[in-house]
ChimeraX commands (.cxc) that place a marker at each C-alpha (Angstrom):
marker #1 position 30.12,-8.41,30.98 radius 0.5
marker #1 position 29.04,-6.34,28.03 radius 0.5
marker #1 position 30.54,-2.85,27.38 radius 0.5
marker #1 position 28.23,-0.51,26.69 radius 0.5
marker #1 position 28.60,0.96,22.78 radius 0.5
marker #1 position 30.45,4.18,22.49 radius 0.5
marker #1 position 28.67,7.13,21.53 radius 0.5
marker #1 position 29.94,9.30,19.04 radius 0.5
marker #1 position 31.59,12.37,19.87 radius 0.5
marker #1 position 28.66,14.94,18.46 radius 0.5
marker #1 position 30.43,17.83,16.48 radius 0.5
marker #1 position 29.65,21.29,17.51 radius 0.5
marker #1 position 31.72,23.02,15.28 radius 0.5
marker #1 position 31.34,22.86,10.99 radius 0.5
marker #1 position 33.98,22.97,9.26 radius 0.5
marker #1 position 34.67,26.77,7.48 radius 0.5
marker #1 position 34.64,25.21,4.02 radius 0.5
marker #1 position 31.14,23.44,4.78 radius 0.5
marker #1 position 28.79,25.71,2.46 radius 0.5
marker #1 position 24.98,24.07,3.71 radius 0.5
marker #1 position 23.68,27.69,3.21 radius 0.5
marker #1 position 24.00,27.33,-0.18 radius 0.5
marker #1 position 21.94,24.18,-0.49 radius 0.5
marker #1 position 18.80,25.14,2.51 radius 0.5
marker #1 position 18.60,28.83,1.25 radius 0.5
marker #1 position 19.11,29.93,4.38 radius 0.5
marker #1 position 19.93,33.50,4.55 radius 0.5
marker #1 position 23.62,34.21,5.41 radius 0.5
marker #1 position 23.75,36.91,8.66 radius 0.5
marker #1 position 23.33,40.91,7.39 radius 0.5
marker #1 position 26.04,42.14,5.60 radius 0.5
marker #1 position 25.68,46.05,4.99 radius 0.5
marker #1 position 27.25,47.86,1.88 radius 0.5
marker #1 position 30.81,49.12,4.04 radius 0.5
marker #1 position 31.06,45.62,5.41 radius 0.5
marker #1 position 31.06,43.83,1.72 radius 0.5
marker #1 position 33.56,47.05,0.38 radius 0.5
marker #1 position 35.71,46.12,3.12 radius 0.5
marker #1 position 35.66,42.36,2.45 radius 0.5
marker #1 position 36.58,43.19,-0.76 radius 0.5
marker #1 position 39.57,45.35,0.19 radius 0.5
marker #1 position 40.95,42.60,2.00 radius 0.5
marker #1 position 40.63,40.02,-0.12 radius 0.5
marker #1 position 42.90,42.52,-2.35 radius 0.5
marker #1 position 44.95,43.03,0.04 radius 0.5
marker #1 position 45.42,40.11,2.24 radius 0.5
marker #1 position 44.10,37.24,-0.51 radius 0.5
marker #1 position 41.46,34.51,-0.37 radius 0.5
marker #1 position 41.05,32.40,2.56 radius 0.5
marker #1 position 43.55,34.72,4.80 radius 0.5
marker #1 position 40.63,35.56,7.05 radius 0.5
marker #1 position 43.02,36.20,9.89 radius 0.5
marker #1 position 43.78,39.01,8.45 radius 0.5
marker #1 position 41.13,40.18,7.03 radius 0.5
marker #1 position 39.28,39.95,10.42 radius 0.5
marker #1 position 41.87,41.62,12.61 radius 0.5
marker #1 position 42.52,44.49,10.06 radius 0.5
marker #1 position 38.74,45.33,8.99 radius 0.5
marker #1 position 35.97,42.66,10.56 radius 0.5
marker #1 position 36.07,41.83,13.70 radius 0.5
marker #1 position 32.39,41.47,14.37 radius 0.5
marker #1 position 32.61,38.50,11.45 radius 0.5
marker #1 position 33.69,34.69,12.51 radius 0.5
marker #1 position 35.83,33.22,9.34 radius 0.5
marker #1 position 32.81,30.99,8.49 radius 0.5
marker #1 position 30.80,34.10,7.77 radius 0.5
marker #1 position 33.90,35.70,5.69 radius 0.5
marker #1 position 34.07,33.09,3.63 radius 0.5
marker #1 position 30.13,32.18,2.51 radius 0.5
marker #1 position 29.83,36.02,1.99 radius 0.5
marker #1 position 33.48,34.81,-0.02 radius 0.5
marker #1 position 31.15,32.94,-1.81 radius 0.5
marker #1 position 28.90,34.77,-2.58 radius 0.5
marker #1 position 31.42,37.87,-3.93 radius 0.5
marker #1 position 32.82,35.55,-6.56 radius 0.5
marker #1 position 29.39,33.71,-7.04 radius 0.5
marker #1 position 30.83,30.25,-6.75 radius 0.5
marker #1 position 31.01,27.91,-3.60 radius 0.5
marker #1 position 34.58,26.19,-4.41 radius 0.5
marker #1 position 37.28,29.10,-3.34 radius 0.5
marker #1 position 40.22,26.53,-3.85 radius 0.5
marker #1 position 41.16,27.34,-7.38 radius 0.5
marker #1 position 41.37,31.41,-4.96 radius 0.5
marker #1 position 43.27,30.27,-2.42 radius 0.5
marker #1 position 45.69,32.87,-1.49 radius 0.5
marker #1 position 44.92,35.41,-4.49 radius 0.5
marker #1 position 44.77,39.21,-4.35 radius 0.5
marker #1 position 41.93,38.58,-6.88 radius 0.5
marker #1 position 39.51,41.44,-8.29 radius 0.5
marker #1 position 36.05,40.02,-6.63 radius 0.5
marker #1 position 33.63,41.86,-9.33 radius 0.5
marker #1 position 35.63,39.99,-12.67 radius 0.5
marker #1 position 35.60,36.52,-11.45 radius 0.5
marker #1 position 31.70,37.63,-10.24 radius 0.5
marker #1 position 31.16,38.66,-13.99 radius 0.5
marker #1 position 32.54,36.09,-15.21 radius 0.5
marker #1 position 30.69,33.14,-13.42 radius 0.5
marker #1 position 27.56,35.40,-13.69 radius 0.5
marker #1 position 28.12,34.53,-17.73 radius 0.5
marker #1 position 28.94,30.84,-17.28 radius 0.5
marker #1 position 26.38,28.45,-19.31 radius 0.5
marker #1 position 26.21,24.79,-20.06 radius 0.5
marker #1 position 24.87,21.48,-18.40 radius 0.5
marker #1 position 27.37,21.28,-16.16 radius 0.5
marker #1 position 26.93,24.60,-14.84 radius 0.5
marker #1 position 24.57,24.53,-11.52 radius 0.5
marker #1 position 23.38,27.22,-9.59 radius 0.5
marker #1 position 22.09,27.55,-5.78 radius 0.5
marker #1 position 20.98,30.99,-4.57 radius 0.5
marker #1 position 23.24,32.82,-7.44 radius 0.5
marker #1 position 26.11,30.71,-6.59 radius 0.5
marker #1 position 27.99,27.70,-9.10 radius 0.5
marker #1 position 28.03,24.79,-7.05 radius 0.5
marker #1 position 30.48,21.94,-6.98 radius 0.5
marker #1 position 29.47,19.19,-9.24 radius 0.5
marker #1 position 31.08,16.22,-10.97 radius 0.5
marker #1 position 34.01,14.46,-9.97 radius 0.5
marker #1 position 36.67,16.06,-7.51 radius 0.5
marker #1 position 39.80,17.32,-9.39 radius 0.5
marker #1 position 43.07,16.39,-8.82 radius 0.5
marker #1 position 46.01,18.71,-6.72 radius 0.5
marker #1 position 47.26,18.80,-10.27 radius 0.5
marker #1 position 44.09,20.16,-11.78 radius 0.5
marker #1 position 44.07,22.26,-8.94 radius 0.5
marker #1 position 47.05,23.93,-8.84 radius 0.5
marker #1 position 46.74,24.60,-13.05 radius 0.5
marker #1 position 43.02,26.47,-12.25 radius 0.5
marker #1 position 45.06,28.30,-9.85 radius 0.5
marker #1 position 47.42,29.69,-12.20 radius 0.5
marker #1 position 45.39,30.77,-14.56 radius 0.5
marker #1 position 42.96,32.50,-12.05 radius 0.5
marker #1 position 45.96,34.30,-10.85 radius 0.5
marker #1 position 46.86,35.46,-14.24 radius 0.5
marker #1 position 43.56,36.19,-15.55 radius 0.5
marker #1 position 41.87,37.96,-12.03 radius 0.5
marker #1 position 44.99,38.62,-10.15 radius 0.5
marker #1 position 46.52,42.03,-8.66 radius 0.5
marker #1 position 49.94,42.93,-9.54 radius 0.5
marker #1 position 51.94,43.99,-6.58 radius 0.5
marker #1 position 51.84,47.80,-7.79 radius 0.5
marker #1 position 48.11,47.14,-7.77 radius 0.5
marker #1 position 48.03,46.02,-4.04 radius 0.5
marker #1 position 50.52,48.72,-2.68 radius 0.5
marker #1 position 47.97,51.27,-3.75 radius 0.5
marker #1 position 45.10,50.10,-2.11 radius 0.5
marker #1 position 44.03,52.01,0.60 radius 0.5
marker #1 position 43.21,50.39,3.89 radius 0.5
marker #1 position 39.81,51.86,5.17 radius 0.5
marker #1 position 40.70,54.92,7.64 radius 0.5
marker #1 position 37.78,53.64,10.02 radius 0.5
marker #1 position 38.99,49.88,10.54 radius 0.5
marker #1 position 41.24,49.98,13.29 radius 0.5
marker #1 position 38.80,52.62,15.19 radius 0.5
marker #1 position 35.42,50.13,14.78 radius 0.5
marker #1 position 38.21,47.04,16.45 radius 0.5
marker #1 position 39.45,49.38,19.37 radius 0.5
marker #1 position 35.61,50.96,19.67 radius 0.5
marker #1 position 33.80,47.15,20.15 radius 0.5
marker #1 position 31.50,47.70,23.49 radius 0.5
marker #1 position 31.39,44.61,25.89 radius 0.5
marker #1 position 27.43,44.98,24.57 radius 0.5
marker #1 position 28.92,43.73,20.98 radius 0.5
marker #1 position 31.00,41.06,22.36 radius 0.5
marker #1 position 28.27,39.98,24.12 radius 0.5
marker #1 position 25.75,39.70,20.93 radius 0.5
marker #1 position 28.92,38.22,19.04 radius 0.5
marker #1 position 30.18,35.90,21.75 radius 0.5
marker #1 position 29.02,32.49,19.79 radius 0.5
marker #1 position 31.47,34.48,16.42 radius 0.5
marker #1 position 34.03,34.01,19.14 radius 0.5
marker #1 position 36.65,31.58,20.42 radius 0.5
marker #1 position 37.30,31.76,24.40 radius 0.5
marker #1 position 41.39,32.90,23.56 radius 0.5
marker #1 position 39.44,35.52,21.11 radius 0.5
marker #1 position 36.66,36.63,23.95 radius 0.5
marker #1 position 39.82,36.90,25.95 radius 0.5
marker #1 position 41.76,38.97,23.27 radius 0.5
marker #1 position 38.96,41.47,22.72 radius 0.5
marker #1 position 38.22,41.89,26.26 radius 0.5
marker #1 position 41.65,42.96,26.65 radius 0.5
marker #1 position 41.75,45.37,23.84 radius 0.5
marker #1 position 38.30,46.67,25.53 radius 0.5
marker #1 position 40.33,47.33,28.55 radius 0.5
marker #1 position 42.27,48.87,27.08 radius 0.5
marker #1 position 40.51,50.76,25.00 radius 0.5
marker #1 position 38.57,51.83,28.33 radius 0.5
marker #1 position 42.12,53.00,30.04 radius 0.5
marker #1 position 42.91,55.29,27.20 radius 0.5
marker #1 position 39.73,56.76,27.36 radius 0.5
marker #1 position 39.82,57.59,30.98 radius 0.5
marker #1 position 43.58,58.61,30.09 radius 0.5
marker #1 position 42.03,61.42,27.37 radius 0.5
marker #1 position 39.20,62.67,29.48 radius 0.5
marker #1 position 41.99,63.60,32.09 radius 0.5
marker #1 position 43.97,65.24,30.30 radius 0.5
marker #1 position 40.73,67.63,28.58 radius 0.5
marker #1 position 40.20,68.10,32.67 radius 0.5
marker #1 position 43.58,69.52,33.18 radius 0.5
marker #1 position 43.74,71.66,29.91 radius 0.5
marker #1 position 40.77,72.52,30.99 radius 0.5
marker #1 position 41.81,74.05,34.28 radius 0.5
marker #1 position 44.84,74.83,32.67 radius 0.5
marker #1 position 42.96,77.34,31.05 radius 0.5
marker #1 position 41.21,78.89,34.01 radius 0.5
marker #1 position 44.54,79.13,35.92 radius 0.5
marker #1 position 45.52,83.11,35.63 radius 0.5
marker #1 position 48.77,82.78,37.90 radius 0.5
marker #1 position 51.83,81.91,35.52 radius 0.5
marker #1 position 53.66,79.58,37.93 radius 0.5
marker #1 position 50.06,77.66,38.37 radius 0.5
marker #1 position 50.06,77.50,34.52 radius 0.5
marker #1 position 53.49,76.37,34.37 radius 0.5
marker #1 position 53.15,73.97,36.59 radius 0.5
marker #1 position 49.70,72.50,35.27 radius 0.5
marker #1 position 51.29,72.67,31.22 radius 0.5
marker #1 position 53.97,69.81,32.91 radius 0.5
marker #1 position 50.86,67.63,34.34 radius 0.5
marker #1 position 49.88,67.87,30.88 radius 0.5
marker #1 position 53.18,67.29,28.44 radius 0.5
marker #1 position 54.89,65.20,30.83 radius 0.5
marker #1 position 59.23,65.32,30.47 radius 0.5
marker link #1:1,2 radius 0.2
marker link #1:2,3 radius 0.2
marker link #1:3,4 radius 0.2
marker link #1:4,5 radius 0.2
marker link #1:5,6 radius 0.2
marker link #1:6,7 radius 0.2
marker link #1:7,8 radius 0.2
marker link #1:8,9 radius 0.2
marker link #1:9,10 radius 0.2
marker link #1:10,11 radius 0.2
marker link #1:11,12 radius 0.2
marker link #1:12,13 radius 0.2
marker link #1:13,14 radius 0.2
marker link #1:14,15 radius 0.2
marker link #1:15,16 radius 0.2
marker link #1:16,17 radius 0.2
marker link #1:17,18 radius 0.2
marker link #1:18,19 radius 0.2
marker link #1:19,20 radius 0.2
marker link #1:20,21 radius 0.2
marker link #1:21,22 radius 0.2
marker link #1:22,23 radius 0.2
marker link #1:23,24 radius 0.2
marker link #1:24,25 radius 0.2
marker link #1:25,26 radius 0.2
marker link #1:26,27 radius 0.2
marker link #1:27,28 radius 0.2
marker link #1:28,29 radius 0.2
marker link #1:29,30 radius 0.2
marker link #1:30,31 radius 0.2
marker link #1:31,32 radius 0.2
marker link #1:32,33 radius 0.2
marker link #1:33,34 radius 0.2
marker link #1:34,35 radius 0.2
marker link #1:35,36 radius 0.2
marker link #1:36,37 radius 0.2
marker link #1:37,38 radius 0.2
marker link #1:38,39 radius 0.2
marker link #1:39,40 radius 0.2
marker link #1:40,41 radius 0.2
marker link #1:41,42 radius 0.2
marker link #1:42,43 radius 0.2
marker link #1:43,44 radius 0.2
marker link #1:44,45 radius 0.2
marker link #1:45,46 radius 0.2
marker link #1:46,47 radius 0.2
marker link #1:47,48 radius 0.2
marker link #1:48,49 radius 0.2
marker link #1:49,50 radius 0.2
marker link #1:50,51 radius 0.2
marker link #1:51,52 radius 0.2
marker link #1:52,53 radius 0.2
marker link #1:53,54 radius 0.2
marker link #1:54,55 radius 0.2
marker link #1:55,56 radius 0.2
marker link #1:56,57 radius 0.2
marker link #1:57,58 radius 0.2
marker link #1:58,59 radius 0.2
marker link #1:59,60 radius 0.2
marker link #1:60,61 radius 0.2
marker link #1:61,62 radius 0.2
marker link #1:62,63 radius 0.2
marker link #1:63,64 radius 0.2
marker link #1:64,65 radius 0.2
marker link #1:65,66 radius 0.2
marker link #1:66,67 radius 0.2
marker link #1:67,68 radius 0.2
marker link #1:68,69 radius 0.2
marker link #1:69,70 radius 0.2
marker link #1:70,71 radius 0.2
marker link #1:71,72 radius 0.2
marker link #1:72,73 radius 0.2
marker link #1:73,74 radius 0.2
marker link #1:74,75 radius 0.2
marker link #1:75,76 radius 0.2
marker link #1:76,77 radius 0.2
marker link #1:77,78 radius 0.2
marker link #1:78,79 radius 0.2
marker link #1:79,80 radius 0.2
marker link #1:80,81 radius 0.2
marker link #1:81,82 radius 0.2
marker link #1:82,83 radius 0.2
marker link #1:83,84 radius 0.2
marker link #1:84,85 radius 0.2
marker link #1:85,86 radius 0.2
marker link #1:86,87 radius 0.2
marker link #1:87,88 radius 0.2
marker link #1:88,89 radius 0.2
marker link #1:89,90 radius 0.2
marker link #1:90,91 radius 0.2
marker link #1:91,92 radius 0.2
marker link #1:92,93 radius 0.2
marker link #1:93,94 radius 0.2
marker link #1:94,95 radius 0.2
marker link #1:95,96 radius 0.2
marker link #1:96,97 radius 0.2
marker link #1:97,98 radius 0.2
marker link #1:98,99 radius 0.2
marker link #1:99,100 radius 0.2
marker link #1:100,101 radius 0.2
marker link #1:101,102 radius 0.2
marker link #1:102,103 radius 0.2
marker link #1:103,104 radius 0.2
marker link #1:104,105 radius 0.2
marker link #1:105,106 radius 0.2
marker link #1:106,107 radius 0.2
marker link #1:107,108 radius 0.2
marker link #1:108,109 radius 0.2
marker link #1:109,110 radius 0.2
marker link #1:110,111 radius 0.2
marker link #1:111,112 radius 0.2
marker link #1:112,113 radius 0.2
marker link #1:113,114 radius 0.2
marker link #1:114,115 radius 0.2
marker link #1:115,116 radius 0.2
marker link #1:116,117 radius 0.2
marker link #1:117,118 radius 0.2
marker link #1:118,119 radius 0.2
marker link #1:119,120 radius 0.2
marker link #1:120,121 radius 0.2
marker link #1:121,122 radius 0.2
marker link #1:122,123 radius 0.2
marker link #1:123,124 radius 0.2
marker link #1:124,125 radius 0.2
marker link #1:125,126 radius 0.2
marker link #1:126,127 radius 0.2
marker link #1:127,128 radius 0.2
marker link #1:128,129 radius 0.2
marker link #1:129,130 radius 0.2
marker link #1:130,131 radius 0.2
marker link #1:131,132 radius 0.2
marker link #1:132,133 radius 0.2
marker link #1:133,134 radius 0.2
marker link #1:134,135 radius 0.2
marker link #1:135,136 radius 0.2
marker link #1:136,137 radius 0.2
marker link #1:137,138 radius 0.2
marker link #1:138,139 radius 0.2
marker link #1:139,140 radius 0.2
marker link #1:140,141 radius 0.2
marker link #1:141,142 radius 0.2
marker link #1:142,143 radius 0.2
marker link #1:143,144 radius 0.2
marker link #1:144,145 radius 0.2
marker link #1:145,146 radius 0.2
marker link #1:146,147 radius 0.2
marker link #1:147,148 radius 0.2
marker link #1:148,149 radius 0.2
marker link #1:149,150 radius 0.2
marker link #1:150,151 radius 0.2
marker link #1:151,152 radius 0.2
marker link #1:152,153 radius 0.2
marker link #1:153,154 radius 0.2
marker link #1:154,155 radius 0.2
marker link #1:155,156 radius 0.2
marker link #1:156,157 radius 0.2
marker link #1:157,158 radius 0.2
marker link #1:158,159 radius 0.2
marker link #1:159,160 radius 0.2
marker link #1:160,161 radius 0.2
marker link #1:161,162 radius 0.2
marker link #1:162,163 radius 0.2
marker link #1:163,164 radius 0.2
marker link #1:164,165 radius 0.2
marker link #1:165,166 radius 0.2
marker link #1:166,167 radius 0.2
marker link #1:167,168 radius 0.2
marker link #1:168,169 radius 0.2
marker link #1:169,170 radius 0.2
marker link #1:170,171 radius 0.2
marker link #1:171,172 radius 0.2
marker link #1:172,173 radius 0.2
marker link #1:173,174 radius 0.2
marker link #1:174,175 radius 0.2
marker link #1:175,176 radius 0.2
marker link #1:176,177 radius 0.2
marker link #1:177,178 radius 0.2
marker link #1:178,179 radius 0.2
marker link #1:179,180 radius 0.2
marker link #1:180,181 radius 0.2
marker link #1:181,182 radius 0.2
marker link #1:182,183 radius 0.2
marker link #1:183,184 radius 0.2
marker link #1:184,185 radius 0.2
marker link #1:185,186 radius 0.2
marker link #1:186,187 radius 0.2
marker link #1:187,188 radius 0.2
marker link #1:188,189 radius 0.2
marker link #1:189,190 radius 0.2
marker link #1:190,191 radius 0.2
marker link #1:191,192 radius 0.2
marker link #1:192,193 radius 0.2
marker link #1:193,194 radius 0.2
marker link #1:194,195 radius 0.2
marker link #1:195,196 radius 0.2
marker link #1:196,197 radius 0.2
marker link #1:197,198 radius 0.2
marker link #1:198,199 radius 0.2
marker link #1:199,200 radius 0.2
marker link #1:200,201 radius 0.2
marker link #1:201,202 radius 0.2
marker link #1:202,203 radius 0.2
marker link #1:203,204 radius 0.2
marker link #1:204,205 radius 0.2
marker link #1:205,206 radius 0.2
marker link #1:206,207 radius 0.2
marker link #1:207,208 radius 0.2
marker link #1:208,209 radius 0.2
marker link #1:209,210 radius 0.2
marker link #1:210,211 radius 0.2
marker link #1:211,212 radius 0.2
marker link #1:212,213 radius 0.2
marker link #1:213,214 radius 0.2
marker link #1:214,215 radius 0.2
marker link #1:215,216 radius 0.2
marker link #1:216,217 radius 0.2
marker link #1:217,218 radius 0.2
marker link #1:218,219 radius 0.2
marker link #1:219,220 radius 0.2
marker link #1:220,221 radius 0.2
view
């Protein structure tokens, strides 16, 4: 008896490094202006290719593979492994490429694309040397960036609406995470609005011992 062929397991997922954008011209999903400032802060801040970071502390509506073609599209190359793990300055190595000539230089969509041969770990790890030494931020440089005041509020503020619209940006442990932090989010707001009820009343109450017994519902010992 025969077995029947296996079929090959499809993949559903690219891999974040995959750069096909680049190549179809398809439009990369709407960045606005605070969005790119902020990917720029944490690629100061937190380096190349630490999108962890970078999503926890200032984009969570943005899945790593979006982080990194917009990545892409900062520096205005598609290889970010000569980057990896730089506090770089985005705009000079943007410059830089934006001045790059010669037949081996190719462009898709603003962006140098890999060509030739693949370069050795060697190669590599020289290109990433001198990147850090021409682009890179000193530590004095990093300690006095400031972290946009509004990041943390848009991450706590994310409405199940959002999650919904975002849901495919999302792995199930991260739906889970942000429904959490929603939850919680929604506790400490029915936390505040009780406590503007009881100053509130606090301030209608005209008997002292009322008052004085309302102010420790309030500041709790």
């Amino acid at each position: 008896m025969q077995s029947r062929p296996r079929k090959e397991k499809a993949k559903t997922e690219k891999r974040i490094n995959d750069s096909l954008s680049l190549w179809n011209n398809t439009l990369s999903p709407g960045w606005t202006n605070s969005e790119i400032e902020k990917l720029k802060v944490g690629i100061m801040i937190f380096g190349v290719g630490n999108w962890k970071e970078i999503r926890s502390n200032l984009l969570p509506f943005k899945s790593k593979p979006q982080i990194n073609l917009q990545t892409q599209r900062m520096l205005g190359q598609q290889s970010l492994k000569e980057f990896k793990g730089l506090k770089i300055d985005v705009d000079r190595v943007f410059a830089d490429n934006q001045n790059k000539r010669g037949p081996n230089i190719i462009r898709k969509n603003n962006c140098i694309v890999n060509s030739g041969d693949r370069i050795s770990r060697k190669e590599l790890l020289i290109r990433r040397q001198k990147n850090k030494e021409k682009y890179g931020l000193t530590a004095a440089q990093v300690r006095d960036i400031k972290m946009p005041k509004n990041s943390q509020i848009t991450y706590d503020c994310m409405s199940f609406e959002q999650l919904k619209m975002n849901q495919d940006n999302f792995s199930t442990v991260e739906q889970i995470h942000h429904l959490k932090k929603l939850r919680e989010c929604a506790m400490q707001h029915l936390e505040y609005k009780k406590r503007c009820l009881l100053i509130l009343n606090f301030e209608r109450f005209e008997d002292p011992i009322t008052k004085q017994e309302s102010f420790k519902l309030i500041v709790p010992t």
